[in-house]
C-alpha positions in Angstrom: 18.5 -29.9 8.9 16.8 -26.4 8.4 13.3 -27.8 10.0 15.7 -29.0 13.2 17.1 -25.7 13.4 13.8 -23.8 12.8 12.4 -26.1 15.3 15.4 -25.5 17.8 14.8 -21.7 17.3 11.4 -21.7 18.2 12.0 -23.4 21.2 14.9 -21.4 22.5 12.8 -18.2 22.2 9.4 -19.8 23.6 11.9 -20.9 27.0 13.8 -18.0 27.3 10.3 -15.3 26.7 8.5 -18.4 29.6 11.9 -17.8 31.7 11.4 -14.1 31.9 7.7 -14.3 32.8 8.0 -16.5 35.3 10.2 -13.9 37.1 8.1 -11.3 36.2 5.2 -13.0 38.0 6.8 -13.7 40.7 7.1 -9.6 41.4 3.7 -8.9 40.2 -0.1 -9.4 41.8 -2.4 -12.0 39.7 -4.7 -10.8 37.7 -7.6 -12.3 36.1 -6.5 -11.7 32.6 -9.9 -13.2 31.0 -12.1 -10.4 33.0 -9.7 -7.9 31.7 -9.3 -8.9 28.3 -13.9 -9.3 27.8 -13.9 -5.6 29.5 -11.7 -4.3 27.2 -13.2 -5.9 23.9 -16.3 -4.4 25.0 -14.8 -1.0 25.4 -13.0 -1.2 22.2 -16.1 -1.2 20.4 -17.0 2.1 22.2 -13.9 3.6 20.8 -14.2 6.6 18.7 -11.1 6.9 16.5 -9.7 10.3 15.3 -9.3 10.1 11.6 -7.0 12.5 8.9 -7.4 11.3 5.5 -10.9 12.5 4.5 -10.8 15.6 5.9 -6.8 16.2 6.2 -7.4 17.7 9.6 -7.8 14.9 12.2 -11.6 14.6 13.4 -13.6 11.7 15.2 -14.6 9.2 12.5 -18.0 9.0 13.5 -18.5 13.0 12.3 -16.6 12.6 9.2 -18.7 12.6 6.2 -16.1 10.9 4.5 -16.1 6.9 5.1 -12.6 5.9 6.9 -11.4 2.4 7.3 -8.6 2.2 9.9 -6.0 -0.6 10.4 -4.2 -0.6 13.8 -0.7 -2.1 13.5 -1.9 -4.6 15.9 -3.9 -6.0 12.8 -1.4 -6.3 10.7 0.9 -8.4 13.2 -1.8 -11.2 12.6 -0.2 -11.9 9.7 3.5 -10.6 9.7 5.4 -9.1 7.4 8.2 -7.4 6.3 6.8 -4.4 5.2 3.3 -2.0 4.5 3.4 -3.4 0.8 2.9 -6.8 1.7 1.0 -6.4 5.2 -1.6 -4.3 3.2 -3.3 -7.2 1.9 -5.1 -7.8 4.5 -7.3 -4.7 3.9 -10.7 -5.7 2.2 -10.7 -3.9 -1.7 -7.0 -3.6 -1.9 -4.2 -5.4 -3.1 -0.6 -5.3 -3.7 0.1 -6.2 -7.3 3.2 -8.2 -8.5 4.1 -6.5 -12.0 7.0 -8.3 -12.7 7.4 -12.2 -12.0 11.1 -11.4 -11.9 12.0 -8.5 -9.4 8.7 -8.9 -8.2 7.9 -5.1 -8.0 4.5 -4.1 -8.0 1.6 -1.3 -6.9 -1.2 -1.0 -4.7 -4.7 -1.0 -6.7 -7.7 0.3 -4.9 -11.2 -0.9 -6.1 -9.2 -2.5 -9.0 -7.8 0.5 -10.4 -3.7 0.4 -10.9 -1.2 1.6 -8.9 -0.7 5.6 -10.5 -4.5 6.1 -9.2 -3.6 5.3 -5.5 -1.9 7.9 -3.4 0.4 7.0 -0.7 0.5 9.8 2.5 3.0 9.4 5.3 1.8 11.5 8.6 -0.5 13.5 5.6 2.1 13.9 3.6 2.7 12.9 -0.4 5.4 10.9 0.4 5.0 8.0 -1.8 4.3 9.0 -5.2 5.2 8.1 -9.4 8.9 6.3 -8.9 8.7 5.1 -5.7 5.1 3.9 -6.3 6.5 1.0 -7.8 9.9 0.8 -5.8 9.5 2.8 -2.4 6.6 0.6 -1.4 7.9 -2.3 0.1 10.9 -0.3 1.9 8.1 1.3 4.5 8.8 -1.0 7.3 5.2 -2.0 9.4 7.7 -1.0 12.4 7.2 2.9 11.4 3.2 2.3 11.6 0.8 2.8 14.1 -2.2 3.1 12.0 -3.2 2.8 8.3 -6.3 4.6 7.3 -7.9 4.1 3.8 -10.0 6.2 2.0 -11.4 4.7 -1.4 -12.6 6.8 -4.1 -11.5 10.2 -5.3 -9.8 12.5 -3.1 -8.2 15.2 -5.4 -9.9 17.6 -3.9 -8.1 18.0 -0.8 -4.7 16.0 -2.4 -4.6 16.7 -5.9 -3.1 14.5 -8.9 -2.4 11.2 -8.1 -5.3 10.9 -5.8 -7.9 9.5 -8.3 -8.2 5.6 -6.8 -7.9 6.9 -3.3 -5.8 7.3 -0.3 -3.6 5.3 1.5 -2.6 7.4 4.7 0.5 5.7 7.1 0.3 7.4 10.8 3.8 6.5 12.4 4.4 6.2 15.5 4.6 9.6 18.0 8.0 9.8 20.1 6.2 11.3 22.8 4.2 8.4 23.4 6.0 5.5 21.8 7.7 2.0 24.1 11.1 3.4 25.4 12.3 0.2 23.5 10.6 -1.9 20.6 12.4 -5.0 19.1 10.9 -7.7 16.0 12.7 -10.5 14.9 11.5 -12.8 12.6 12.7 -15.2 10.0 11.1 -18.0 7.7 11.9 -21.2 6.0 13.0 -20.0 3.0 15.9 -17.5 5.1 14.0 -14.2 4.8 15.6 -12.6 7.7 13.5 -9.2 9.0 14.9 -6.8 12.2 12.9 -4.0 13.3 14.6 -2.3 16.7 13.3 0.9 17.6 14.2 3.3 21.0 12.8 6.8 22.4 14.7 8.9 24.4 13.7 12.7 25.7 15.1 15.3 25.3 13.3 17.6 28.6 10.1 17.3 29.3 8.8 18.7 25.9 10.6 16.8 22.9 11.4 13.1 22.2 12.3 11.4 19.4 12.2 7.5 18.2 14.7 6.0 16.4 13.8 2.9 14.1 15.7 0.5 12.0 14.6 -2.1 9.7 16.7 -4.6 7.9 15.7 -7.1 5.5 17.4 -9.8 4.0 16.7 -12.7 1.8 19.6 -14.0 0.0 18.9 -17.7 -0.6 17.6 -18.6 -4.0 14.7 -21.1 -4.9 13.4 -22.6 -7.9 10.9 -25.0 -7.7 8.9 -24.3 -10.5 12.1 -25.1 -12.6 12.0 -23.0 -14.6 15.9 -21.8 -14.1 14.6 -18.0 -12.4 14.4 -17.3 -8.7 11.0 -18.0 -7.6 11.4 -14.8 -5.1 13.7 -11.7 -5.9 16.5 -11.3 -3.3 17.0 -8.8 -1.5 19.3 -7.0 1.0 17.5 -3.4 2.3 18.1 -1.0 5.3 15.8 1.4 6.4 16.7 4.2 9.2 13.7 6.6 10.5 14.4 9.4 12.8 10.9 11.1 14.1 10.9 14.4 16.7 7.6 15.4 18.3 7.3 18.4 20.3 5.1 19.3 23.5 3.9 22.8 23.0 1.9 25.6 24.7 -2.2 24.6 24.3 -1.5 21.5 23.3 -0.2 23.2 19.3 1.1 20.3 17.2 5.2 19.7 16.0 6.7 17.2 14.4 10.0 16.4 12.1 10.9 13.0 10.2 13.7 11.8 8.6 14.4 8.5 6.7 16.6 6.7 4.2 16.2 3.4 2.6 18.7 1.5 0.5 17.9 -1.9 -1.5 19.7 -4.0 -3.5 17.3 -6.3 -5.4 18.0 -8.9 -8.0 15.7 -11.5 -9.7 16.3 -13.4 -12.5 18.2 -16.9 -13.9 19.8 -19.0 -10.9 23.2 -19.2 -12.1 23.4 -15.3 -12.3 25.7 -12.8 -10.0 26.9 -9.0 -9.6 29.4 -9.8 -12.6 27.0 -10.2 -15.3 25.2 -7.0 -14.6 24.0 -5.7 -18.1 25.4 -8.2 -19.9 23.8 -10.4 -22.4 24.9 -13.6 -20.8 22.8 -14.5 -18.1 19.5 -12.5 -17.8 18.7 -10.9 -14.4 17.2 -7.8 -12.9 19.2 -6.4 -10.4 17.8 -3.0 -9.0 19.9 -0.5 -6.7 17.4 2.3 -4.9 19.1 4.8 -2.8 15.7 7.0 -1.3 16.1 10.1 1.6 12.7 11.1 2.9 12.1 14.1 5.5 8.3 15.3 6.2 7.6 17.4 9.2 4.9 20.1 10.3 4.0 23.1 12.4 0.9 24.7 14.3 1.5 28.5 14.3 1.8 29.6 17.5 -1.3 31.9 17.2 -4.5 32.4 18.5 -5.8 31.2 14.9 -5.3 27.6 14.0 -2.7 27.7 11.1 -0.7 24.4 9.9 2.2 24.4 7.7 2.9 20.8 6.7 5.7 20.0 4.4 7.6 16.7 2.6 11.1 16.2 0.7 11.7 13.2 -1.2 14.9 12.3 -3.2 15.0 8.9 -5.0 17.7 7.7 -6.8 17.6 4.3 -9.1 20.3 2.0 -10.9 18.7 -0.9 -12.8 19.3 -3.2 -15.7 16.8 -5.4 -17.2 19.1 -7.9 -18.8 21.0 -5.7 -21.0 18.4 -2.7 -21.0 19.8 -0.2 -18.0 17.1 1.7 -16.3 18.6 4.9 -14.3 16.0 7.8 -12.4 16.1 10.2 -10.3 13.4 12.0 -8.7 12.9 14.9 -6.4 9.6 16.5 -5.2 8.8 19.0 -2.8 5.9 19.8 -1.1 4.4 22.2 1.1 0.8 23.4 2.3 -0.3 25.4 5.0 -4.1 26.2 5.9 -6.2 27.7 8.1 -8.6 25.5 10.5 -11.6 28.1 11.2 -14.7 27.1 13.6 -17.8 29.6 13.1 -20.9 28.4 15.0 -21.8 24.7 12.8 -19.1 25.1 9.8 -16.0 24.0 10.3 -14.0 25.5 7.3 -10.6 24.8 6.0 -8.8 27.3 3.8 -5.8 25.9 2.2 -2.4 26.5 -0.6 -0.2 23.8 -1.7 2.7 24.1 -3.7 4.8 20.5 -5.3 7.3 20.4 -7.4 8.7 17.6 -9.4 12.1 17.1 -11.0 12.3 13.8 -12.7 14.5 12.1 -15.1 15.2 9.1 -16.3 17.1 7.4 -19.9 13.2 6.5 -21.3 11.3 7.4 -23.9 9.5 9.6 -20.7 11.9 12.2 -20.6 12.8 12.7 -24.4 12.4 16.1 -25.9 9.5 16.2 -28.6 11.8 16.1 -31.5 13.3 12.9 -29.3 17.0 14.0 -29.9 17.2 15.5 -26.2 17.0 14.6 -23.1 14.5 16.7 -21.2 13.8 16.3 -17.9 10.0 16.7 -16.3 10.6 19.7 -14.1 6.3 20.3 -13.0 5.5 23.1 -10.4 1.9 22.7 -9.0 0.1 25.4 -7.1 -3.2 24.9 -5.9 -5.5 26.2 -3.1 -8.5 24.5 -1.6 -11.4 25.5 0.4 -13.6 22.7 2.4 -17.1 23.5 4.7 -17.9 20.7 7.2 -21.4 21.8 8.0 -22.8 19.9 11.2 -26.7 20.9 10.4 -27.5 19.0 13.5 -27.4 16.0 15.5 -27.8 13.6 12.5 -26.8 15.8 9.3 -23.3 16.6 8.3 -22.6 18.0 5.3 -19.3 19.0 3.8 -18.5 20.7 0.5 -15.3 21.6 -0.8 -13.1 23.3 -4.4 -9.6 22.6 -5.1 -8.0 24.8 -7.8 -4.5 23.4 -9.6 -2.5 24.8 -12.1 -0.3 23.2 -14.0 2.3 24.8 -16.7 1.1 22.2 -19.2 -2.2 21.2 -17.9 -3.2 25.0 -17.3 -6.2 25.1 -15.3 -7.7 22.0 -13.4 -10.6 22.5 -11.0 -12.0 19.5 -8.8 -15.4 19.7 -6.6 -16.4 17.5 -3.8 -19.6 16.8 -2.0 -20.1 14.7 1.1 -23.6 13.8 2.9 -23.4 11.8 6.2 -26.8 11.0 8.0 -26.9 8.8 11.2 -30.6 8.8 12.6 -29.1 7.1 15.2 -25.7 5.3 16.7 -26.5 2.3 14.9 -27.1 3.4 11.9 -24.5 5.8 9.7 -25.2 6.7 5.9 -22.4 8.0 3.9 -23.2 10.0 0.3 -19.9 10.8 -1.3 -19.4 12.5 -4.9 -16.6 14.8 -6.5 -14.0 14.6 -9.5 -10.8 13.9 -9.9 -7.5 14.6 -11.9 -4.0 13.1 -12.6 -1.0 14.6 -14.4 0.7 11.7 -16.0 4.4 10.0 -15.1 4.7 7.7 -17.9 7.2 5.6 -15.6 4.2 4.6 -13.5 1.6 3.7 -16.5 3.0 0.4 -16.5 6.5 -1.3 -15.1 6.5 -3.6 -17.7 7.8 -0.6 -19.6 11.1 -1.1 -18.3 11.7 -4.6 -18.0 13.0 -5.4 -21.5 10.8 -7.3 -22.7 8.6 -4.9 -24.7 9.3 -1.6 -26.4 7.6 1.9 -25.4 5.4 3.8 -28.0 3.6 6.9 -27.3 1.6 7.9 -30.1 0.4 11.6 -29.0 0.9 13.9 -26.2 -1.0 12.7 -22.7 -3.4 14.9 -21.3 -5.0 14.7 -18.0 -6.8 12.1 -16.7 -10.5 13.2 -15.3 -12.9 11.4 -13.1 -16.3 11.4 -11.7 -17.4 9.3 -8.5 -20.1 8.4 -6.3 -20.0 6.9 -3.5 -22.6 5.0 -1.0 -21.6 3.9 2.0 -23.7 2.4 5.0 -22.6 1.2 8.2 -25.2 -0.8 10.3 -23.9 -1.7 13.8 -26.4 -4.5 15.3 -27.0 -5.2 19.5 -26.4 -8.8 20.6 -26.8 -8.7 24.3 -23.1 -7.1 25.0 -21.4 -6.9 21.7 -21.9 -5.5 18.4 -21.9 -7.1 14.8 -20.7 -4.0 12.6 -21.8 -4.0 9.2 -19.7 -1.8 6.4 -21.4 -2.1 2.7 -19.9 0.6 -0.3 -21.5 0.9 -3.5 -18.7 3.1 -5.7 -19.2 4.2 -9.5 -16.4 6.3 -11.1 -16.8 7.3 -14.8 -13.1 8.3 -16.2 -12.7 10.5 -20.0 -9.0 11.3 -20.9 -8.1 7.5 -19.3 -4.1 6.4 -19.9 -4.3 3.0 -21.3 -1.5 1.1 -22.3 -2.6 -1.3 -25.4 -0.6 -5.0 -24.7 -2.8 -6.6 -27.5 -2.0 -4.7 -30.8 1.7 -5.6 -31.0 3.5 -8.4 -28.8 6.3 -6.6 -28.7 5.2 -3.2 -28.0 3.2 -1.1 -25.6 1.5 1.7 -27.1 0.4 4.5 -24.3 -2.5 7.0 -25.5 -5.8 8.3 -24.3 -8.4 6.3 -24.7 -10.6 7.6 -27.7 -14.0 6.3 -25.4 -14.5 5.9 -21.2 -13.2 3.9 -18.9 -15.5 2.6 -15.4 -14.8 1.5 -12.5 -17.7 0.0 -10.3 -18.8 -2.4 -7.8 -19.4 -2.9 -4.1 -18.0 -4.2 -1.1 -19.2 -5.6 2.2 -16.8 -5.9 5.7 -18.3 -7.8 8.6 -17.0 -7.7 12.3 -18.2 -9.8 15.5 -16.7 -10.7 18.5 -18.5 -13.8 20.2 -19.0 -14.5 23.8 -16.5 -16.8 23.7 -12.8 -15.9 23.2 -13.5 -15.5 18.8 -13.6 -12.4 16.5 -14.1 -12.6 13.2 -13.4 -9.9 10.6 -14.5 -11.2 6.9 -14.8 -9.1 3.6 -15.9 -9.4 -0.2 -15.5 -7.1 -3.0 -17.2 -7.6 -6.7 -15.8 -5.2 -9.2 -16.4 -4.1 -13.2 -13.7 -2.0 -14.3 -13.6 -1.9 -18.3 -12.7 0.8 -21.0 -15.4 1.1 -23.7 -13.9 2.5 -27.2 -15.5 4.8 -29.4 -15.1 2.5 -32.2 -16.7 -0.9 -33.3 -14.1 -2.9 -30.5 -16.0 -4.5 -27.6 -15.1 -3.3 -24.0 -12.4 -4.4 -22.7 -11.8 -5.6 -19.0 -9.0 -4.1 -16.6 -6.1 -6.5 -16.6 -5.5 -8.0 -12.7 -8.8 -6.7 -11.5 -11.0 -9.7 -9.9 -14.2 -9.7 -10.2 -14.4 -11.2 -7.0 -11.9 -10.8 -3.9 -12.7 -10.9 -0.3 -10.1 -11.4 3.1 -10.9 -13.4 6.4 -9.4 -13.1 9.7 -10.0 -15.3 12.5 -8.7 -14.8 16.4 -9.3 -17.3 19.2 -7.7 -16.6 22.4 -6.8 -19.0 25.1 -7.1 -18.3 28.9 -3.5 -18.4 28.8 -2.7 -15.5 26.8 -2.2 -18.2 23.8 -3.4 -16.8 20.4 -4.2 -18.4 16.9 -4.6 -16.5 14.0 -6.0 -17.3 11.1 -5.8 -15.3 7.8 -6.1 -15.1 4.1 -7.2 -13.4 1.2 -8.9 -15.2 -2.2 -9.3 -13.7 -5.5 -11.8 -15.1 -8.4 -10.5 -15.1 -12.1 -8.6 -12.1 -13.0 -8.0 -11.1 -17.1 -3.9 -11.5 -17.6 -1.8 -9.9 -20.6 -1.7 -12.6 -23.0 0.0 -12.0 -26.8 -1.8 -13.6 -29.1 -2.5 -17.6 -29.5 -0.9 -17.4 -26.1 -1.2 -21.2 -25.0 -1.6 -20.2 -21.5 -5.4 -19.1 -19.9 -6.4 -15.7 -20.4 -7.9 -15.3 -17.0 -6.4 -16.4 -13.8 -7.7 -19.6 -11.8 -9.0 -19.0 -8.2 -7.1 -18.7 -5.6 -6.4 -18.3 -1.8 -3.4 -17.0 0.1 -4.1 -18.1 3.6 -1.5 -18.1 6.5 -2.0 -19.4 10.5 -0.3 -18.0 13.1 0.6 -19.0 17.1 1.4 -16.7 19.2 2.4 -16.3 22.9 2.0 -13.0 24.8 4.1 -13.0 28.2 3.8 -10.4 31.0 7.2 -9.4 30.9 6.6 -7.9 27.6 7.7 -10.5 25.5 5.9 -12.4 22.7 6.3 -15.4 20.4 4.9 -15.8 17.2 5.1 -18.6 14.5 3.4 -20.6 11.8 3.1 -21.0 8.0 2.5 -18.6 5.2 0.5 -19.7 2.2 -1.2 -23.0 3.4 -3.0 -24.2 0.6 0.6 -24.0 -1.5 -0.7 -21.7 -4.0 1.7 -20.4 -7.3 0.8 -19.2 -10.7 1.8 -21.3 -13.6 4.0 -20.8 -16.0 4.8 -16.4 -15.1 7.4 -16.6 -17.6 7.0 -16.9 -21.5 10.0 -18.4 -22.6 12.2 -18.5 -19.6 14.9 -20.7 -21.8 15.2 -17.9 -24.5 15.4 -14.4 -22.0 17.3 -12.4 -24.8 14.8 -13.6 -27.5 17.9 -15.0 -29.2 15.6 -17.9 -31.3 12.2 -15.9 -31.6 12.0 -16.3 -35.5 13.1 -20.3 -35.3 10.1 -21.7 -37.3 9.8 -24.7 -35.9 10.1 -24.8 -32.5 8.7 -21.0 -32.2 6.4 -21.1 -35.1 4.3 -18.4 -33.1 7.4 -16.3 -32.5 6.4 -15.6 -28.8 9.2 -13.6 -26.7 10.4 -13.4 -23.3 7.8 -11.7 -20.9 7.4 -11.0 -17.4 4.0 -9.4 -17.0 1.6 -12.5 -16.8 2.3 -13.2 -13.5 -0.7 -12.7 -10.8 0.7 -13.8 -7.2 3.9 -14.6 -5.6 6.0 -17.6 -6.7 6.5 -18.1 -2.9 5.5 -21.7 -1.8 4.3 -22.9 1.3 6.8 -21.8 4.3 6.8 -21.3 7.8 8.2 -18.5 9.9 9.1 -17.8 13.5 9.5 -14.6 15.3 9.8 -12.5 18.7 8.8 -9.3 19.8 9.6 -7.7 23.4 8.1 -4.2 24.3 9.6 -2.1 27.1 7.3 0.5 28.1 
């Protein structure tokens, strides 16, 4: 019955969007949409995109030194999802990681490094940061984006802690330029229902604002691993995102943001509901996030270019993890102005930032050191940065720049940065990248395993810093074939790390034991990205990472791998467009053997299989501004076995029965790798009113 009516849907929507083209045409001169479509892949190709995440000031991405990978949201509607958590996947050397096979929360890891190292900007700004690094991810709605850039490696000096992986940057939309009216609508097999409608309106002829909303909703529960735990976490979320942008004098830049998110997610035994919240009963997780967001910023209106850019975030959580309650709230505040100064070849950037953190939560975290307290994390940074982009001529650019934090606790933390770019010619760009980096730690976002239940939190001595040293090689080789180009992106990336946060899963089932590691931790590895569009109507974008991420000890213990890093991983994406305006999508991303948290004589594998996530899409573009899109998710019907240890016993109510527990394992959530999701379709329209 649900196939009939999915079917039914699908052809509804595909007449009515034919219906309306067909009277659009009839208004409208033919055009030979083939000629126009080769002319402007060929042009595209030309483009030169203006970038802001390496250099926080936006600047052609050709000239930055820094090496920019940019995501249009036109590339994420390939595959289409809910959210920028999710959709992010699809970026080569980055992936969204499940941490919990319950509530399915998880972090972004860049180059394999976890989610604390990877720092989410909105328009710039530190939006997205410790708490909502694990929970505020997948409320971002792909609806608010019109571009994702990505900066791997180090970037701490320009953004301080928490920038140590890299940098994740989320351009939304401008009002001033934005569709007068925007509307999404998709839905799947398994009833995950998503609504993005978004309208600009003017205010004169020198403000507008957009106005976005996002709902999301996925109430049905499956279980067919049987295993008596929802294969998917529900969920029921609203997001509402307000944006102003201002047309001023010489062109000076304004903008103000406001958004709010609220989520109710549950995961956990089938038979559970709202009444057994906390109880020892029926296990679930059931998760209530309540998160207000306002970012904005100002060019003075001066002779001198001077930017004030600022950020508010308030996030508020209500959890329980079976019987264990989980309650947070975080506030941080943030502000920087600098000073953008051209003289003759140097551009130079003078800068002070100031964030503040309040956070508190009923851990272990926020206890006082005699732990009879509560004592929430209340951490004023100031800092104040200075960065030279020296074009030495046509083919040199160098840039060099200092950051300076200081921390009440940390005290004094200083962070260099060198950057070499060389491009003899246009076909031919070399990137030289090197600098240090720092992170003040949230012992929240170490690990959310923390907080699930199922193990208890040590920390055995006071957490200092985190400290990093990268490198980084990149070369981009773009080569002729007659009228196209095949675009070549290769990284090499080393990153040494003293200080490193570890949590130790292997000394104690039942425990995680946080501390510094007495030794080093590396990252390392490389990465290739390959682009062509044929003659024909094909483009292909394909991409491999290998990675060796390990912590070596001081002592006579052997290095140990990362847990969920790959040593492998790579993403495809195939186009092929029809005369008719008829598109199929085809994408994926596969991931080699990956080490997973096992306790010991665990009888599942300690590394992961391989895998593949792959998806195909059809998709119909009409004249009149509408388009269809449908087709399956996960192809190959790919889950992880068994994710849960001990599923039947959640409140580790029979742990010492000898004989049918002789190894006394426990309930835990933290061995799973990818979605539980099984194969599914899905079915959406979008129409665009310009």
């Amino acid at each position: 019955m649900q196939r009939i009516l999915f079917s039914a849907v699908f052809l509804s929507s595909f007449y009515f969007a034919q219906e309306a083209d067909t009277l659009h045409l009839n208004q409208t001169k033919k055009i030979d949409s083939v000629t126009l479509e080769k002319k402007k892949e060929i042009k595209t190709q030309n483009i030169d995109d203006i970038v802001m995440a390496g250099t926080i000031k936006p600047v052609s991405r050709s000239k930055s030194p820094v090496p920019v990978e940019i995501y249009s949201h036109k590339f994420f509607q390939k595959n289409p999802t809910p959210n920028v958590f999710e959709a992010i996947a699809m970026v080569n050397g980055v992936k969204p990681q499940l941490n919990c096979s319950v509530c399915n929360t998880g972090d972004i890891h860049i180059n394999g490094l976890e989610g604390p190292y990877t720092m989410i900007l909105i328009d710039g700004m530190p939006i997205v940061s410790s708490l909502s690094t694990v929970y505020g991810l997948s409320g971002i709605p792909n609806s608010l984006v019109d571009r994702i850039e990505v900066v791997k490696g180090p970037a701490s000096s320009i953004y301080g802690s928490e920038a140590m992986g890299g940098v994740i940057n989320i351009i939304t939309k401008n009002a001033l330029t934005a569709p007068k009216l925007s509307v999404d609508l998709m839905t799947t097999t398994w009833n995950e229902n998503n609504v993005d409608l978004s309208t600009k309106f003017n205010l004169g002829k020198n403000a507008a604002s957009l106005l976005s909303l996002n709902y999301f909703n996925f109430t049905k529960r499956f279980d067919e691993n049987n295993d008596n735990f929802t294969d998917g976490a529900l969920q029921n979320r609203i997001s509402v995102f307000n944006k102003w942008n201002f047309q001023r004098k010489e062109n000076r830049q304004a903008s103000f943001a406001l958004r709010y998110l609220y989520e109710d997610r549950f995961g956990g035994e089938m038979q559970w509901n709202k009444s057994y919240r906390g109880s020892g009963e029926i296990y679930g997780e059931s998760i209530y996030t309540n998160r207000v967001e306002a970012f904005g910023m100002y060019q003075w209106p001066m002779k001198e270019n001077i930017v004030t850019q600022f950020s508010y975030n308030l996030h508020d959580q209500n959890s329980f993890y079976g019987t264990n309650p989980f309650t947070a709230m975080q506030k941080v505040a943030f502000t920087q102005t600098y000073w953008d100064k051209k003289l003759a070849n140097h551009d130079l950037i003078l800068g002070v930032t100031f964030k503040k953190t309040f956070y508190d939560d009923n851990t272990p975290g926020t206890l006082s050191s005699d732990a009879l307290t509560n004592q929430p994390m209340k951490s004023p940074i100031f800092g104040a940065f200075i960065q030279d982009q020296w074009e030495i001529d046509d083919k040199n650019t160098l840039l060099l720049g200092y950051r300076f934090d200081y921390d009440k606790i940390h005290h004094a933390v200083n962070s260099p940065r060198f950057a070499w770019k060389f491009s003899p010619n246009p076909y031919h760009t070399l990137r030289f990248n090197f600098g240090t980096g720092f992170r003040v730690v949230n012992l929240f976002t170490e690990d959310h395993a923390a907080l699930t239940g199922s193990r208890e939190v040590m920390v055995q001595s006071d957490l200092k810093p985190e400290r990093s040293v990268n490198g980084n090689l990149n070369y981009i080789w773009k080569i002729p074939v007659n009228d196209r180009l095949i675009n070549l992106d290769a990284s090499a990336f080393y990153t040494y790390f003293s200080n490193k946060i570890v949590g130790d899963f292997d000394s104690d089932p039942e425990k995680i034991i946080y501390n510094n590691l007495h030794g080093y931790g590396i990252s390392r590895g490389a990465s290739l990205n390959l682009d062509y569009t044929f003659n024909f109507p094909l483009s292909v974008n394909l991409g491999v990472t290998y990675l060796g991420v390990y912590q070596k000890f001081d002592d006579e213990r052997q290095k140990s791998k990362q847990l969920h890093a790959p040593k492998w991983s790579g993403t495809y994406n195939l186009t092929y467009k029809f005369q008719s305006n008829l598109i199929i999508d085809f994408t994926g991303q596969f991931y080699g053997p990956m080490r997973l948290p096992v306790p010991p004589d665990d009888y599942r594998p300690e590394y992961s299989l391989f895998y593949s996530l792959a998806n195909i899409q059809i998709s119909k573009i009409f004249r009149s501004g509408f388009e269809v899109y449908g087709g399956v998710k996960n192809i190959f019907n790919f889950t992880p076995k068994d994710p849960l240890m001990r599923p039947f016993d959640p409140f580790d109510q029979h742990v010492d029965d000898p004989v049918n527990n002789p190894n006394h394992y426990t309930f835990d959530t933290t061995y799973g790798y990818a979605p539980m999701q099984r194969i599914r379709g899905f079915l959406g329209l979008r129409y665009i009113l310009r």
